[in-house]
C-alpha positions, 0 to 999 in steps of 0.5 A: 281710020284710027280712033283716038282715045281720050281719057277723062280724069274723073275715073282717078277722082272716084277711085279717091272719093271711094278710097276716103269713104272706105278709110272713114268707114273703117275708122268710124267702125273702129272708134265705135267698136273702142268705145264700147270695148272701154264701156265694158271694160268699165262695167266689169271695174265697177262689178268688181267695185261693188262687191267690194263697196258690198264687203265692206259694208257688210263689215261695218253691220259686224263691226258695229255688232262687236262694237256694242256686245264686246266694246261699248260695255252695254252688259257692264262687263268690268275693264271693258272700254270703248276701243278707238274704232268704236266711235262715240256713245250717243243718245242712245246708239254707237255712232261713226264706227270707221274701219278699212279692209286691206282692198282699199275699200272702208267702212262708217256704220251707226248703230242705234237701240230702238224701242217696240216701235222699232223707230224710236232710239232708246238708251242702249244702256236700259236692257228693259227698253232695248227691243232691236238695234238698228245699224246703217253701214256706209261702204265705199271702195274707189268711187262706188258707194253702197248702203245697207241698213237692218234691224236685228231683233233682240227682245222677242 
């Protein structure tokens, strides 16, 4: 007596079933993996645009230094003048001092003399009353944005 095999189709369905959800597996893999890939290579880009942000806020608080000791001829120095990046005197600071370093990255800093209480701005131009300067240094590079603002004291 012979058997007759018979063959059931439903072997070839699985065999394709398993096959796409291996392929979606492997996919979803791969997408997650891009992903994060392109989240890390972001964040080492915006490292690198934070110090630069950093630098050129930094220059904007030396900038601003110069800008009041050798341009805004605070000491009445003869022939000295405001130069055009100095910005403005103004009630009693230096305000929109602007600059760009070769990185694509710029600066805007604001200085102001303040008196005793270290709050209250006062004429830069009356050395008795100057007690510090406070300056506020804006830097930007790319979208990354940083601020920095300190006291330096100058009458002990």
């Amino acid at each position: 007596m012979m058997h007759k095999r018979t063959y059931s189709l439903r072997g070839g369905q699985a065999m394709i079933l398993i096959t796409i959800i291996t392929g979606f597996i492997i996919l979803s893999a791969t997408v997650i993996a891009g992903f994060l890939m392109h989240m890390e290579l972001r964040q080492s880009n915006d490292a690198i645009t934070s110090g630069m942000a950093v630098f050129a806020t930094d220059a904007g608080l030396e900038d601003a230094l110069r800008c009041y000791y050798l341009d805004a001829n605070i000491f009445r120095i003869q022939g000295a003048s405001v130069s055009g990046s100095c910005g403005r005197l103004e009630n009693g600071g230096i305000k929109d001092i602007v600059g760009s370093l070769g990185n694509r990255a710029s600066y805007k800093a604001n200085l102001w003399c303040v008196g005793a209480d270290r709050l209250t701005p006062v004429d830069c131009t009356k050395n008795d009353l100057v007690y510090g300067l406070r300056i506020r240094s804006f830097g930007v590079a790319d979208r990354t944005e940083r601020l920095l603002e300190t006291f330096y004291l100058v009458r002990y």
